[in-house]
C-alpha positions in Angstrom: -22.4 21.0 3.6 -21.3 20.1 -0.3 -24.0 18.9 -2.6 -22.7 18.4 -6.1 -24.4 21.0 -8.3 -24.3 20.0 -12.2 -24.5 17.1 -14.4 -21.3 16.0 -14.3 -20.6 16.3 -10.3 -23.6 14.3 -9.4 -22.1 11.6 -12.2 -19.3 11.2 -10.9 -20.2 10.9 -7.4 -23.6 8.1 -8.5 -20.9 6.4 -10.4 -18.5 6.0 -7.5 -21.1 5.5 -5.1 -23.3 2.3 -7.2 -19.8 0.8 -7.8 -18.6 1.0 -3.8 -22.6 -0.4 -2.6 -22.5 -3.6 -5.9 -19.0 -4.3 -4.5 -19.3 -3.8 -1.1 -22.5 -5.9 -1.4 -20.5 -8.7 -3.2 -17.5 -8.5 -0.5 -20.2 -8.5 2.5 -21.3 -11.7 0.8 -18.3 -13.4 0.7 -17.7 -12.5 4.2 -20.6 -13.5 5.6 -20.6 -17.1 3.3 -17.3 -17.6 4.7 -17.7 -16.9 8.0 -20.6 -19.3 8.2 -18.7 -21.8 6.8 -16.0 -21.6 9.3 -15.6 -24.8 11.2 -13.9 -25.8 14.7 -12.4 -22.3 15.4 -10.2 -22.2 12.4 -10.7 -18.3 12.2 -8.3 -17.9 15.5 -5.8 -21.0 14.8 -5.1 -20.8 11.0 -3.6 -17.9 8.8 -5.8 -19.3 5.8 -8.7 -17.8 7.7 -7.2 -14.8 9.0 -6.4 -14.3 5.5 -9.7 -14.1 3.7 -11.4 -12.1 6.6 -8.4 -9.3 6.4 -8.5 -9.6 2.4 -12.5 -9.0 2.6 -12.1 -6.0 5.6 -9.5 -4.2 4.1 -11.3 -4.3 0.6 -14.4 -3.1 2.5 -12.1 -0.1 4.2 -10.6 0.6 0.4 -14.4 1.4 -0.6 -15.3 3.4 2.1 -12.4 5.1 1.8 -12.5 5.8 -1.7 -15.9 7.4 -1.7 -14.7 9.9 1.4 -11.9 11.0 -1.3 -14.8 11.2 -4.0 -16.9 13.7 -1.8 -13.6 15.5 -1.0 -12.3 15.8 -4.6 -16.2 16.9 -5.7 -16.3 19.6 -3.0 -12.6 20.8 -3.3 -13.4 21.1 -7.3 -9.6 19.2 -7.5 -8.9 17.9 -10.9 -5.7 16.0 -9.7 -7.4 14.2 -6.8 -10.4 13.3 -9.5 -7.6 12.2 -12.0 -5.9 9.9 -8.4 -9.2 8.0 -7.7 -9.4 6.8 -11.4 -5.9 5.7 -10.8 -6.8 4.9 -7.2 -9.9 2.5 -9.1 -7.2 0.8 -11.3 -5.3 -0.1 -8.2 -8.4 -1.7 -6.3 -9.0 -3.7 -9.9 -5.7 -5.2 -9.6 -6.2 -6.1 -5.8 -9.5 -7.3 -7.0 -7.6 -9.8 -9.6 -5.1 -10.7 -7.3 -7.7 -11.5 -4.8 -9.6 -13.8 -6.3 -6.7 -16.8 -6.8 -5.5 -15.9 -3.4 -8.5 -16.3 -1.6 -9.0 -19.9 -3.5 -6.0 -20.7 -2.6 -6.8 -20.2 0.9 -10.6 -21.8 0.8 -8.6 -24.7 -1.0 -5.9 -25.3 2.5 -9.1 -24.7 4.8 -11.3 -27.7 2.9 -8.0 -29.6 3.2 -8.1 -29.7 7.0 -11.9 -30.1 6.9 -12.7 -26.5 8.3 -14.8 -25.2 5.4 -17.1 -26.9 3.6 -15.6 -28.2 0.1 -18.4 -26.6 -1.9 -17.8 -23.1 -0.4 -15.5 -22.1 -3.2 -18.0 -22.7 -5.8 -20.6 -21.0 -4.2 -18.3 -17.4 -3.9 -16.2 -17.8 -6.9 -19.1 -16.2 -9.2 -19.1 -13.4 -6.8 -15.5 -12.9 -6.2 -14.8 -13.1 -10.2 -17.8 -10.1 -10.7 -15.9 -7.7 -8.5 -13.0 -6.9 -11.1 -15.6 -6.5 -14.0 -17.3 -4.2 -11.8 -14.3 -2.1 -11.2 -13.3 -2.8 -14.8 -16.8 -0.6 -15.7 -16.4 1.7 -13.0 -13.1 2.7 -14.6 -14.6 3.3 -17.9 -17.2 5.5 -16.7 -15.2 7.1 -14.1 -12.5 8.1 -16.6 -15.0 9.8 -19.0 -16.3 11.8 -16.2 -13.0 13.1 -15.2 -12.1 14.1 -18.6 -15.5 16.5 -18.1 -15.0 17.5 -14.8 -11.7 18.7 -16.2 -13.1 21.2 -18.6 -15.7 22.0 -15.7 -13.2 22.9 -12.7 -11.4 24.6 -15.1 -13.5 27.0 -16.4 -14.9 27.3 -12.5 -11.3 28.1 -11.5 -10.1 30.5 -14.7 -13.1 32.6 -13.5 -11.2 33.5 -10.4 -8.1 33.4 -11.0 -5.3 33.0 -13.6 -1.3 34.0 -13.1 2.1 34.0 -15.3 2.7 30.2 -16.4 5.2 29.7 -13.7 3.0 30.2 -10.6 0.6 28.0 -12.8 3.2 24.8 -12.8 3.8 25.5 -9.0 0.2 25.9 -7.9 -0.3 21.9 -10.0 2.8 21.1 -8.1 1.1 21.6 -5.1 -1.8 20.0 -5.8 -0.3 16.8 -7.0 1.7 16.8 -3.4 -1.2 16.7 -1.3 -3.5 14.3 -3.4 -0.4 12.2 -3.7 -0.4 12.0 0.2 -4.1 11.6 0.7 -3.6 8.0 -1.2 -0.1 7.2 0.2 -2.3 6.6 3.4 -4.8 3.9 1.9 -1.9 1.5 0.5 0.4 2.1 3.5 -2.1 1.3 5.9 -3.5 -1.9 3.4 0.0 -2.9 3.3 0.7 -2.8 7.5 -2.6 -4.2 8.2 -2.0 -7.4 6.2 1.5 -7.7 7.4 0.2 -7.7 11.1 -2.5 -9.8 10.6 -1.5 -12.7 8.2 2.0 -12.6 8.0 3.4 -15.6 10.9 7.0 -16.0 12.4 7.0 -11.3 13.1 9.1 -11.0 16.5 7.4 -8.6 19.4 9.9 -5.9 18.3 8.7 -5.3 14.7 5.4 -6.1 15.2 4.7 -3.5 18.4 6.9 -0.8 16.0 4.8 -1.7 13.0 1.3 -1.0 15.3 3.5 2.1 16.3 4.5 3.2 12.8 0.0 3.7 11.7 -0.4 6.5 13.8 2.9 8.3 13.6 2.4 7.6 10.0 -0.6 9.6 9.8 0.9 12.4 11.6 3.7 12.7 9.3 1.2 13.1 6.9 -0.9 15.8 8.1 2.6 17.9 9.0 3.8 17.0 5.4 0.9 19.0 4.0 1.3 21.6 6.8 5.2 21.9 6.0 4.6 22.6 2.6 1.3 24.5 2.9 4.1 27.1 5.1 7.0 27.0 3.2 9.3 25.3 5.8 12.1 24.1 4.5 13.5 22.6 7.4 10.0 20.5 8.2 10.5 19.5 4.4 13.7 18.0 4.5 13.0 16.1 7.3 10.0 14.2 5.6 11.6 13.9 2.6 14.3 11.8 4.6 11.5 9.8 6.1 10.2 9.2 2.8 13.6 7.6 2.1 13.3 5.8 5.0 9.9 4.4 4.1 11.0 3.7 0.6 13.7 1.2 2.0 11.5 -0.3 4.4 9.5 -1.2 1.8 12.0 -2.0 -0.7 13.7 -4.3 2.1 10.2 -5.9 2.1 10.1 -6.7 -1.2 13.0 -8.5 -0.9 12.2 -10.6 2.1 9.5 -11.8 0.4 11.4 -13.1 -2.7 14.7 -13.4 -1.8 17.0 -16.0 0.2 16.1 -14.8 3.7 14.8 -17.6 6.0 11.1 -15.8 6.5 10.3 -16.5 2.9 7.6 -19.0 3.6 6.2 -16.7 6.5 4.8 -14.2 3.4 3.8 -16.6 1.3 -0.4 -17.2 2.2 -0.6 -13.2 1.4 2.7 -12.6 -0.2 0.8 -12.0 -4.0 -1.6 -9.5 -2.2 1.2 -7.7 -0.1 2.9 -7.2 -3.2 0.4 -5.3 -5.1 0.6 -2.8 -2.0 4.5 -2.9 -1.6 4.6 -2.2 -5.4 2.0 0.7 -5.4 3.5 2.1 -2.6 6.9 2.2 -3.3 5.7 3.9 -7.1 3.6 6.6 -4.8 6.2 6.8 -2.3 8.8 7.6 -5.4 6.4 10.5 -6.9 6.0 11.6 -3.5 9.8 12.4 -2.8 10.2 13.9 -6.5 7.1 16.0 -5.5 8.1 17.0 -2.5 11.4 18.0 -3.6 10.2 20.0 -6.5 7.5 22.3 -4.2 10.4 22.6 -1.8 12.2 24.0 -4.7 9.2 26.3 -5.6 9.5 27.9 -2.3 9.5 31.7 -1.9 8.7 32.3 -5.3 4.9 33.5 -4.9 2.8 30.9 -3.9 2.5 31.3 -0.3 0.4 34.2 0.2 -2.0 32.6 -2.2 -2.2 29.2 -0.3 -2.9 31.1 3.2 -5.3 33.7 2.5 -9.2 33.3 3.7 -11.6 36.4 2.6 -14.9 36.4 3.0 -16.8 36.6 -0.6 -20.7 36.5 -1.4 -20.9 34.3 -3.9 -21.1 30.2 -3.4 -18.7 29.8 -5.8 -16.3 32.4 -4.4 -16.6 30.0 -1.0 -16.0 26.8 -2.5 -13.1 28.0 -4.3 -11.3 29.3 -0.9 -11.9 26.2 0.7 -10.2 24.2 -1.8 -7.5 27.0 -3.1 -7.0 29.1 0.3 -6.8 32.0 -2.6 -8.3 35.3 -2.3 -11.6 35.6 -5.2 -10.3 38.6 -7.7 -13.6 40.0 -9.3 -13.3 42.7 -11.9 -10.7 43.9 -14.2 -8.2 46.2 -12.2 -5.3 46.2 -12.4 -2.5 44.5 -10.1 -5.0 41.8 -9.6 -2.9 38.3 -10.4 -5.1 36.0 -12.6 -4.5 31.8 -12.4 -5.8 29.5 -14.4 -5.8 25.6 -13.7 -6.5 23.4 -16.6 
């Protein structure tokens, strides 16, 4: 089991894990004030409710999730995934933002019909309005660490292995590609779980395809990393099509939403908070496909045999590096041994 090992690991990891329990604490309490507050069933007959309780779970999920991809990165010693969850940070700070006037919004309809109590918003707003400063902070501090862990993994990684600047540019291709995917899941799923929940007037045809679309989802992502760990072109080009495919989905969203169509006013108690997600999915979605297309590219050109091979080594570090790098230690000076360095 990983345990981070210097100063700037165990930083990192603090920092993420204080700013997931203060905002998870804050959430929790909004939840739970909320819930409380609920009157004559509203949860189950009104979308206002169904909206703040899938705002506050899905927020809650984003946190959790976030410090499983902290503990990943740290262990993996992967600068680009560390670089991601500051990015990652700056996306929960805008869902944070957009949040807050959604959720008042939706207090504001429930105290309307008389199924909250009118002082409820006054008692969370402090709460709710602390959770973007919080992330604000976290950002900060989170962005200062990863410029350290930089120079950290770096040297960590230059001490096993350094190559020609080509295999270099591939190798960072690579990486991007899989942290890229690991976050394409978060806002994907945030955006399908608020669409099934919240959004009203959804026919039984897209909604049982949408609840279909999570788990094939998550397959496609796994065999995206496998295709490209492999080299398979053929495995390639058919998720880069289904990237396509989810890019105009999305895209065709974004339009329903705030175009003509007749199922305008069906997105519009989460339509602000759907699209932050539709947004940040369709940017990830876009690097994704030039990504993907660009390792496809790099294929049979040397980088295989260094992504597939496992050898036992003594050394911890030796170990940590293969688990993240799937590359063979080089120790010594002879010659014919290929060098890589990662920075």
């Amino acid at each position: 089991m990983y345990i981070p090992n210097s100063l700037w690991t165990w930083s990192f990891f603090v920092t993420a894990a204080v700013q997931a329990i203060v905002t998870l604490f804050l959430e929790s309490y909004v939840f739970g004030k909320f819930q409380a507050d609920l009157k004559n069933d509203a949860e189950s007959k009104t979308t206002q409710a169904k909206t703040i309780v899938t705002y506050l779970s899905l927020f809650i999920f984003g946190f959790l999730y976030q410090i499983a991809l902290v503990y990943d990165a740290l262990r993996l010693q992967n600068t680009i995934q560390v670089i991601g969850l500051c990015a990652y940070n700056v996306g929960m700070l805008i869902y944070a933002a957009v949040q807050v006037g959604q959720i008042n919004d939706a207090v504001a309809g429930l105290g309307g019909m008389g199924d909250v109590n009118p002082d409820l918003w006054h008692n969370v707003r402090p709460y709710l309005v602390a959770v973007p400063a919080v992330l604000g902070l976290g950002t900060v501090i989170m962005a200062f660490l990863a410029w350290k862990l930089y120079d950290e993994f770096a040297w960590k990684i230059y001490k096993h292995i350094s190559a020609d600047l080509r295999l270099k540019r591939r190798y960072l291709v690579y990486q991007i590609y899989i942290a890229l995917l690991k976050f394409d899941f978060f806002f994907f799923l945030g955006f399908t779980v608020q669409f099934l929940v919240v959004v009203r007037g959804t026919t039984n045809v897209e909604f049982y395809l949408t609840i279909v679309a999570v788990p094939v989802t998550i397959v496609l992502l796994f065999m995206a990393a496998y295709w490209v760990r492999k080299e398979n072109r053929v495995g390639m080009v058919i998720i880069i099509i289904l990237y396509f495919g989810a890019l105009a989905y999305f895209l065709f969203k974004l339009f329903r939403m705030y175009g003509h169509s007749q199922r305008v006013q069906d997105y519009l108690p989460t339509r602000r908070s759907l699209t932050v997600f539709a947004v940040i999915t369709v940017l990830m979605l876009v690097s994704t496909i030039v990504n993907a297309v660009w390792c496809t590219y790099n294929f049979n050109k040397g980088l295989k045999p260094h992504l597939g091979k496992h050898q036992s080594q003594g050394s911890e570090d030796n170990k940590t590096y293969q688990q993240e790098f799937g590359m063979p230690a080089v120790s010594g000076s002879g010659q014919g041994q290929s060098r890589m360095t990662i920075d």
